[in-house]
N, CA, C and O atoms as a Tinker XYZ file with bonds, in Angstrom:
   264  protein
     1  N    -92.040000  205.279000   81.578000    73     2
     2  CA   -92.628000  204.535000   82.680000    64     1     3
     3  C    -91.546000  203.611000   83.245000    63     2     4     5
     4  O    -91.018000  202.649000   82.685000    81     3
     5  N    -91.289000  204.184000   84.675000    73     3     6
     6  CA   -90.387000  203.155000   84.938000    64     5     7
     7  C    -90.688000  201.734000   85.574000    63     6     8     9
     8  O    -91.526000  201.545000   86.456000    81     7
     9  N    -89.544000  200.351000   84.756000    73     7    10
    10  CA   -90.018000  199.313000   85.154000    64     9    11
    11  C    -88.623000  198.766000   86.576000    63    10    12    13
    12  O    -87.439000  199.049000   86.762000    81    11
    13  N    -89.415000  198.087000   87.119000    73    11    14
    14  CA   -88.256000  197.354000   88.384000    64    13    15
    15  C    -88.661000  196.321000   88.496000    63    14    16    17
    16  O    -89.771000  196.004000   88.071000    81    15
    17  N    -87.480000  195.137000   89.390000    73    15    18
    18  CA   -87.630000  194.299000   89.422000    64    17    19
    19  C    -87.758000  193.915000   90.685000    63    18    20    21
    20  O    -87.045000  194.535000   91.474000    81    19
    21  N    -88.403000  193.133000   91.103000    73    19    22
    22  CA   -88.635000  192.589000   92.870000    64    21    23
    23  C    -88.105000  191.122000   92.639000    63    22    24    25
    24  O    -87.732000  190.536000   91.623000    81    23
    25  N    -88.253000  190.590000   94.519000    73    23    26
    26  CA   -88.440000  189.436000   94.798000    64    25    27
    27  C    -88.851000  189.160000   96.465000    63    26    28    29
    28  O    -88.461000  189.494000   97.584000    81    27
    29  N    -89.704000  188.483000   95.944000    73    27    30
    30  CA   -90.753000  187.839000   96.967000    64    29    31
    31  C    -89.639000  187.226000   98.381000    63    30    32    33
    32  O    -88.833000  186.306000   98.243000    81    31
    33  N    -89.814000  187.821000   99.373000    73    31    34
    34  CA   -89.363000  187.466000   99.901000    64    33    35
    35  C    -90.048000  186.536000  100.864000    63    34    36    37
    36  O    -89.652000  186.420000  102.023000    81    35
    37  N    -90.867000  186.011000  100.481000    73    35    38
    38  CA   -91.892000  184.625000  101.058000    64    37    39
    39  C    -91.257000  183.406000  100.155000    63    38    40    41
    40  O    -90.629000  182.456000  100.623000    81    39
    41  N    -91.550000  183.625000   98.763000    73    39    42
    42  CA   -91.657000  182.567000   98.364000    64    41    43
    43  C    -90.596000  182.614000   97.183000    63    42    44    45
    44  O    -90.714000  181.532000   96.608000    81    43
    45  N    -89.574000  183.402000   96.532000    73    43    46
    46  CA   -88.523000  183.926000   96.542000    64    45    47
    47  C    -88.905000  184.135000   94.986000    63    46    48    49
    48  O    -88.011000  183.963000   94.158000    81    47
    49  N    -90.114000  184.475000   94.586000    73    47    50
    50  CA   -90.440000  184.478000   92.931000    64    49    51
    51  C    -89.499000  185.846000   92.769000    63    50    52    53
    52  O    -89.353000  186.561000   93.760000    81    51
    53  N    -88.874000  186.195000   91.526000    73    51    54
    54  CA   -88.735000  187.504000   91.010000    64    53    55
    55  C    -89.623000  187.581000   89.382000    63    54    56    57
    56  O    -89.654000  186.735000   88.488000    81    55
    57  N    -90.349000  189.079000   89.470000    73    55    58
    58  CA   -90.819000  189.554000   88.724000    64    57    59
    59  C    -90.855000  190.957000   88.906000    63    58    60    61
    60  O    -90.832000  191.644000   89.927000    81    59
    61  N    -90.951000  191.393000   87.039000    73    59    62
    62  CA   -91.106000  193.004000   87.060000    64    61    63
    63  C    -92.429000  193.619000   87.486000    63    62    64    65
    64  O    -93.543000  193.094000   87.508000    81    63
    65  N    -91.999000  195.034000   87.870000    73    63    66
    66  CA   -93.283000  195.862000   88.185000    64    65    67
    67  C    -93.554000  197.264000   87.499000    63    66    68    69
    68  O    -92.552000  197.970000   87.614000    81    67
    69  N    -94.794000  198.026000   86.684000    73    67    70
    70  CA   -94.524000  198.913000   86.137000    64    69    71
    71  C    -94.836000  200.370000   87.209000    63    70    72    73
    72  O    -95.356000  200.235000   88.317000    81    71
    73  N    -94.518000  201.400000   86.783000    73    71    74
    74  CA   -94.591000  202.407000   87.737000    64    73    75
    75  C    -95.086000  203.650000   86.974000    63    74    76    77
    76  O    -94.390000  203.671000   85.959000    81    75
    77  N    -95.976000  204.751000   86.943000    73    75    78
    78  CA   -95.708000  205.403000   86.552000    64    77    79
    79  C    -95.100000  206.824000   86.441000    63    78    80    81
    80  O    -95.221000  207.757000   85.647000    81    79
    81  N    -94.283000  206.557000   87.756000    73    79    82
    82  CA   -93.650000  207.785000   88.594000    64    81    83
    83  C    -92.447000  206.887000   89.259000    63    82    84    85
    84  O    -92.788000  205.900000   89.911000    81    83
    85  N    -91.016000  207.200000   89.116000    73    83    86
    86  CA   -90.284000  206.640000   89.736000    64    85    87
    87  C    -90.635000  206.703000   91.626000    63    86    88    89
    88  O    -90.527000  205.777000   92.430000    81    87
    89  N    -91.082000  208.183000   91.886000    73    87    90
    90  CA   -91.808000  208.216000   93.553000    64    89    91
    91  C    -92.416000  207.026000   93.960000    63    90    92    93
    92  O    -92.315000  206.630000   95.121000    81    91
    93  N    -93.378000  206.093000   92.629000    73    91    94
    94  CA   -94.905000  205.530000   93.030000    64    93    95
    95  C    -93.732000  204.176000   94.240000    63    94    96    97
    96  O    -93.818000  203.779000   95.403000    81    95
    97  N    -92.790000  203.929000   93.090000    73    95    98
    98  CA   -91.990000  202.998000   93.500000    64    97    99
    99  C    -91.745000  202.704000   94.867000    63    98   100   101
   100  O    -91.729000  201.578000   95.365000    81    99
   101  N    -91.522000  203.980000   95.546000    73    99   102
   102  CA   -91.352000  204.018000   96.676000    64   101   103
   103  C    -91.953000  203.828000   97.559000    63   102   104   105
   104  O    -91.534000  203.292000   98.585000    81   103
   105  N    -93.377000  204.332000   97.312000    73   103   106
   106  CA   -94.470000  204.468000   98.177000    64   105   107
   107  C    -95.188000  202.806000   98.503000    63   106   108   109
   108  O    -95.358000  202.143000   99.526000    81   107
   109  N    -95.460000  202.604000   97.103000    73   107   110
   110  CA   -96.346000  201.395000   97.022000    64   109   111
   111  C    -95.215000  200.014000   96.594000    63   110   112   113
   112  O    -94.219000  200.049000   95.871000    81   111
   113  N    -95.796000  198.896000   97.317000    73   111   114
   114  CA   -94.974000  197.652000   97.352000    64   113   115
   115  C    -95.899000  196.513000   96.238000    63   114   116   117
   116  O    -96.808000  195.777000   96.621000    81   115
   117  N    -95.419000  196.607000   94.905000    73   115   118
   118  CA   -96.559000  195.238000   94.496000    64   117   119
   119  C    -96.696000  194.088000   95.129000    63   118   120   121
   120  O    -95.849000  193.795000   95.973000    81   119
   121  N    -97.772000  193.210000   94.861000    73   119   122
   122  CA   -97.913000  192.278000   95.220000    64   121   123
   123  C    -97.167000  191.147000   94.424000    63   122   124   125
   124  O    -97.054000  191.059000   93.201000    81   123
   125  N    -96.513000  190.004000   95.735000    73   123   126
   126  CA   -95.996000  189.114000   94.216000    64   125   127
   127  C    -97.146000  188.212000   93.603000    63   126   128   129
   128  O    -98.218000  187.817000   94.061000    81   127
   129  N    -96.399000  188.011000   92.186000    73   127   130
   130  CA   -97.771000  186.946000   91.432000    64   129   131
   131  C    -98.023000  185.842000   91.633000    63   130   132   133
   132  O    -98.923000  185.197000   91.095000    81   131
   133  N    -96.735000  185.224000   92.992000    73   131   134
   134  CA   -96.718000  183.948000   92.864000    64   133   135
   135  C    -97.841000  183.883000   94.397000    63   134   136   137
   136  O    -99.051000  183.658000   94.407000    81   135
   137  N    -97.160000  184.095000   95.277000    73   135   138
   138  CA   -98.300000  184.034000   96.455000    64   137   139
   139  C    -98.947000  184.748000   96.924000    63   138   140   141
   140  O    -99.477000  184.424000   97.987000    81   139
   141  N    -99.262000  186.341000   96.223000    73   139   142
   142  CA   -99.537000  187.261000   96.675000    64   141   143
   143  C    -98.924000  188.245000   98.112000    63   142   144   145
   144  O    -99.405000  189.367000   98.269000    81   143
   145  N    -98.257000  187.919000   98.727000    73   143   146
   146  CA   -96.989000  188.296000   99.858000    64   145   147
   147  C    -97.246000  190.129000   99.493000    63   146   148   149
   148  O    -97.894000  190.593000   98.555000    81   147
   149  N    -96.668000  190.718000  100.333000    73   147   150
   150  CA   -96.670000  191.961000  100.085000    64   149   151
   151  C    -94.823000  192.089000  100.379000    63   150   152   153
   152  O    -94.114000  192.960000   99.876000    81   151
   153  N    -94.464000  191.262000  101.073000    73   151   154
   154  CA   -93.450000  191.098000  101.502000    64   153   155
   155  C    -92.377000  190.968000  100.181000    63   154   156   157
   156  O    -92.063000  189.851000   99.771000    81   155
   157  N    -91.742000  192.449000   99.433000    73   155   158
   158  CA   -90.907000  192.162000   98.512000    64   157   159
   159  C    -90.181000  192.928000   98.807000    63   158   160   161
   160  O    -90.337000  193.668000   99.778000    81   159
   161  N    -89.056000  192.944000   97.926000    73   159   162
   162  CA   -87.560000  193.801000   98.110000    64   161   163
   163  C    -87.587000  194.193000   96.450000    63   162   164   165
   164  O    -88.010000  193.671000   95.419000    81   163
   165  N    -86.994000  195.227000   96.773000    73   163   166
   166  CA   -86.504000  195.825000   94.978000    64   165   167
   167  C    -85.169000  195.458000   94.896000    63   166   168   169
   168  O    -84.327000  195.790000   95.730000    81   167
   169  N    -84.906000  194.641000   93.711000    73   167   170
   170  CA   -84.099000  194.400000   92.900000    64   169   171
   171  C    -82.956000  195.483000   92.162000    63   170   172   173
   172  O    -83.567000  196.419000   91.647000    81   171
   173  N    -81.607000  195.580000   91.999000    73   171   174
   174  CA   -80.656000  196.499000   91.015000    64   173   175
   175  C    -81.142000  195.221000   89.480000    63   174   176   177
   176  O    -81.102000  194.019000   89.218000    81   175
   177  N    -81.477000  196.260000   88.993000    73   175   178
   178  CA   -81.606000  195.557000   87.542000    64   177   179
   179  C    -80.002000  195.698000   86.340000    63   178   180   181
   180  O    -79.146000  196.575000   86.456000    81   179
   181  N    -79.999000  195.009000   85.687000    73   179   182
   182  CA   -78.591000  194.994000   84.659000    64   181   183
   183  C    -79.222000  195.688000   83.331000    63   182   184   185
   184  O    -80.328000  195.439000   82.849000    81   183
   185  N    -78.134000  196.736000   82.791000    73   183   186
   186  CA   -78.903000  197.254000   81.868000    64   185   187
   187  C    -77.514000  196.888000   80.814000    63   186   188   189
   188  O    -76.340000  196.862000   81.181000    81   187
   189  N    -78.068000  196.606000   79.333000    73   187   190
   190  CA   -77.464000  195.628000   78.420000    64   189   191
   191  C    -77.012000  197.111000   77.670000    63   190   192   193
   192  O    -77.752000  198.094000   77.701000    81   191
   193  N    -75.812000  197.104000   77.062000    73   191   194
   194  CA   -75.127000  198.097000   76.603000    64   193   195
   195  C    -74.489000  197.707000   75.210000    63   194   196   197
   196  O    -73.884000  198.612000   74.634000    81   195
   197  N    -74.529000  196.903000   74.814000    73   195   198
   198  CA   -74.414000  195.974000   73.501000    64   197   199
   199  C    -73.246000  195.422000   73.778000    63   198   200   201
   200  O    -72.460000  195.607000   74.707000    81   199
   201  N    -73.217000  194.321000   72.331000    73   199   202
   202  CA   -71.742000  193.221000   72.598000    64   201   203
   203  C    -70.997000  193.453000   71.310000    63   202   204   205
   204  O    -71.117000  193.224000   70.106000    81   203
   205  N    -70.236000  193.975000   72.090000    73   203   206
   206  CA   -68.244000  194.395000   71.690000    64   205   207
   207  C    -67.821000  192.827000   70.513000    63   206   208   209
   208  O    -67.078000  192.827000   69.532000    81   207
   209  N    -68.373000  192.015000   70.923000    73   207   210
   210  CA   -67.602000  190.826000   70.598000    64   209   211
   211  C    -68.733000  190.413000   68.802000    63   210   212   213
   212  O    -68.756000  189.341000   68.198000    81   211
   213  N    -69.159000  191.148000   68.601000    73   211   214
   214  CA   -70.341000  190.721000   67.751000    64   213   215
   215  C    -70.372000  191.850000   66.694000    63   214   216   217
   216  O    -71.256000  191.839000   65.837000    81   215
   217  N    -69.401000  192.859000   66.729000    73   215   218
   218  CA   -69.257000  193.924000   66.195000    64   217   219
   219  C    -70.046000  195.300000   66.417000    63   218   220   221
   220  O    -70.189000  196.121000   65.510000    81   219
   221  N    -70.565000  195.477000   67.766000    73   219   222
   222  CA   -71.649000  196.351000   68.378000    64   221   223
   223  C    -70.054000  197.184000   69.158000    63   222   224   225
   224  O    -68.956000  196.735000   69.485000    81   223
   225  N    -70.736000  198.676000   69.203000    73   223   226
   226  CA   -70.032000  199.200000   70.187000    64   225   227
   227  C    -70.369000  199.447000   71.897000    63   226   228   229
   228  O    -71.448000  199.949000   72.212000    81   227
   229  N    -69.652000  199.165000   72.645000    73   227   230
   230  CA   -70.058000  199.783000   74.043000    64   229   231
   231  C    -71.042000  201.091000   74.251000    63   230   232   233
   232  O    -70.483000  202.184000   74.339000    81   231
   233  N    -71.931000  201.055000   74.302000    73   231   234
   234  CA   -73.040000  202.520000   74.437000    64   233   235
   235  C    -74.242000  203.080000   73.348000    63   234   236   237
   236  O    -74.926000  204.103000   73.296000    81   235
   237  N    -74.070000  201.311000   72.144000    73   235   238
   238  CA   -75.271000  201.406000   70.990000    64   237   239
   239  C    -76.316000  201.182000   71.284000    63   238   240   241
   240  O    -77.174000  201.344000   70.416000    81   239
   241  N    -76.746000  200.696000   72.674000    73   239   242
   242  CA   -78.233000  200.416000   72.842000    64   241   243
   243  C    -78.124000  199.010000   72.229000    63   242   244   245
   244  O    -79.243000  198.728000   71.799000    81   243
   245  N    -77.504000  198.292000   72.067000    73   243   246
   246  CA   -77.718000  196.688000   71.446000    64   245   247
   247  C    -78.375000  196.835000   70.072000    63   246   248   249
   248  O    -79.142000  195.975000   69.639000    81   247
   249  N    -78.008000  198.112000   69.295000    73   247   250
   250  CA   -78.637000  198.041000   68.255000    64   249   251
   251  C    -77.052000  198.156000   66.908000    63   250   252   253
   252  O    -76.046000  198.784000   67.239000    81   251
   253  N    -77.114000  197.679000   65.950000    73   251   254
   254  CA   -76.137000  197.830000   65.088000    64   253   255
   255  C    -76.287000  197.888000   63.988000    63   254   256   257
   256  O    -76.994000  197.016000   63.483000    81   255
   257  N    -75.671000  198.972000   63.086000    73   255   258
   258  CA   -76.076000  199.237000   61.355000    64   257   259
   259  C    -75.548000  198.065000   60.996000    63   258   260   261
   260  O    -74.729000  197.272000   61.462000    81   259
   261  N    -76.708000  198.220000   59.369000    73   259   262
   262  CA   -76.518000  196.920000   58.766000    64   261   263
   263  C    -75.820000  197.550000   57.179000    63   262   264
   264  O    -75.486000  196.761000   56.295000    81   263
């Protein structure tokens, strides 16, 4: 299920939205939670790849043997 992130472009809240079709995304605009606005933009979200500096490798999913 894909999740994204918006922001209100009324009242400038950002929050996630769930989808259950990357298409739905397209079609339909959530509402924001803060003022209800229909008026949002989709967000590029950052996706976390683990930390190098902590003894994780680049591409573990942020997960590391113990």
């Amino acid at each position: 299920m894909p999740i994204y992130e918006f922001r209100c472009e009324e009242c400038g809240e950002r929050f996630d939205a769930f989808f259950r079709r990357p298409e739905d995304a397209e079609k339909e605009s959530p509402c924001c939670r803060k003022c209800g606005s229909r008026k949002v933009r989709k967000m590029f979200s950052v996706i976390g790849l683990g930390n190098p500096g902590e003894g994780g490798k680049l591409g573990d999913c942020g997960t590391r043997s113990t």
